[in-house]
C-alpha positions as CSV (number, residue, x, y, z in Angstrom):
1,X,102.3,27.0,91.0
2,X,100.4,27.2,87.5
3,X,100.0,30.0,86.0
4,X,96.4,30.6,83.6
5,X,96.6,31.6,79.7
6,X,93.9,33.4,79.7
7,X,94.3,34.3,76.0
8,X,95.1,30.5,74.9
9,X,92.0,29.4,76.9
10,X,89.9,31.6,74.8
11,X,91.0,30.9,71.9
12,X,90.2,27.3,72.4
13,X,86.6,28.6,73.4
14,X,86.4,29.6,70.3
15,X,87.8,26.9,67.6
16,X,91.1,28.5,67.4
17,X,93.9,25.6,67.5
18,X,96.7,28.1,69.0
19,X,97.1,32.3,70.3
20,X,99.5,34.0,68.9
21,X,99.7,37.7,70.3
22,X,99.7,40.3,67.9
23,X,102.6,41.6,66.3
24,X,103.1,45.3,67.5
25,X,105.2,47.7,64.8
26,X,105.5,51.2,64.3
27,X,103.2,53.5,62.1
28,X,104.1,52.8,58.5
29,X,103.0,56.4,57.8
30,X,102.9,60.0,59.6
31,X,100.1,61.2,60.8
32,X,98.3,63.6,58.2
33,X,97.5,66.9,59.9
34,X,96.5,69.9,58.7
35,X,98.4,73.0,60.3
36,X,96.0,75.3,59.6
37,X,93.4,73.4,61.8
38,X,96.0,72.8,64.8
39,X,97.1,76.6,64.5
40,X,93.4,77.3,64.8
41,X,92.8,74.9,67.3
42,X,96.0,76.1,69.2
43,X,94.9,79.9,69.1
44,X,91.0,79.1,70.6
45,X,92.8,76.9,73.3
46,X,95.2,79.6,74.4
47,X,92.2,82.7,73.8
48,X,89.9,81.2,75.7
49,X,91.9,81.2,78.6
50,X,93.0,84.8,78.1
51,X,89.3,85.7,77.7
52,X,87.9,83.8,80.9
53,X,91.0,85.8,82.7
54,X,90.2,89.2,81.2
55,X,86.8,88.8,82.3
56,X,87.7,87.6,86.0
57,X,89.7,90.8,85.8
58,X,86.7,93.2,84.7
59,X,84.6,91.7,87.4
60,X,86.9,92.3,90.3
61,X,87.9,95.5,88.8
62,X,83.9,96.4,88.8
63,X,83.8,94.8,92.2
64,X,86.6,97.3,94.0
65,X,85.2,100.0,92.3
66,X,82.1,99.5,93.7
67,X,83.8,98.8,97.5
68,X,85.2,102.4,96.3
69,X,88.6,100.9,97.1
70,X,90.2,102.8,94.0
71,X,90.3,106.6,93.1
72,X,89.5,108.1,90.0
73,X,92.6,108.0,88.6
74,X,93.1,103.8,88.8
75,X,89.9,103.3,87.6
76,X,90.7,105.0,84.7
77,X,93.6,103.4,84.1
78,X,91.8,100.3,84.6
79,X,89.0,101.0,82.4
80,X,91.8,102.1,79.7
81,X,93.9,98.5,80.1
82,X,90.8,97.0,80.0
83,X,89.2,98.5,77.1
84,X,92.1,97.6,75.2
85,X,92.5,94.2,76.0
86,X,89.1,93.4,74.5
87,X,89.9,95.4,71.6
88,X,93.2,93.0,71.4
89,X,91.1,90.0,71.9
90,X,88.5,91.2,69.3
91,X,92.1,91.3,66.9
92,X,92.7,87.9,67.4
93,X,89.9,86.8,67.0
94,X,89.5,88.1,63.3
95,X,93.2,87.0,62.7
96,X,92.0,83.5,64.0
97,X,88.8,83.4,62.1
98,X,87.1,82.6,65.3
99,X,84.3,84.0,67.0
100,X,83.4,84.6,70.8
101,X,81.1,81.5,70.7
102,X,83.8,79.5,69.6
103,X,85.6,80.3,73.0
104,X,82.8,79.4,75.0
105,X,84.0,75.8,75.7
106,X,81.1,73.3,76.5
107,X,81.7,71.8,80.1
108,X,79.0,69.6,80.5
109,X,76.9,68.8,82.9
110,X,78.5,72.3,84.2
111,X,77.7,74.2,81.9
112,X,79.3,76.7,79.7
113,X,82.9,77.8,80.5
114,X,82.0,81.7,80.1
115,X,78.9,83.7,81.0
116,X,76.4,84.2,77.8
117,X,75.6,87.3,79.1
């Protein structure tokens, strides 16, 4: 049984007297990266996905309170937590330098990742 050199076939295609596979070595140098870009980077990864949670928890919050499955004192404590939580996210996001649009990831052919509304 023969086995085919695919590589040393084309390389006679082409002119080439011999293949000779390329030499594989490790980077000479470190990547250069910039930490305040991956701390940025980092911060709209992980605040996008508290936002898109926070506002999965406002809509089933609005959702049983609208069933009437809570009594006056939940929802305030809901509406309280809540409230908060956007005013936490609305810190972070000035500590971050990024805006609400900027969590907004693009999905596609799907759409945006959060409601514009």
């Amino acid at each position: 049984m023969t086995t085919r050199n695919e590589a040393a076939e084309l390389a006679a295609a082409l002119g080439e007297s011999t293949w000779t596979a390329p030499r594989v070595r490790p980077l000479d140098r470190r990547l250069a990266v910039d930490e305040n870009s991956v701390e940025r980077g980092l911060a709209s990864l992980v605040l996008t996905v508290v936002e898109l949670l926070r506002q999965l928890m406002e809509r089933q919050a609005l959702r049983r309170v609208d069933l009437g499955d809570l009594d006056d004192d939940q929802v305030e404590r809901i509406g309280a937590t809540l409230m908060a939580l956007e005013e936490q996210m609305t810190q972070l996001l000035d500590y971050f330098g990024l805006s609400p649009e900027d969590l907004n990831l693009d999905l596609g052919p799907l759409g945006p990742l959060l409601p514009t509304d």
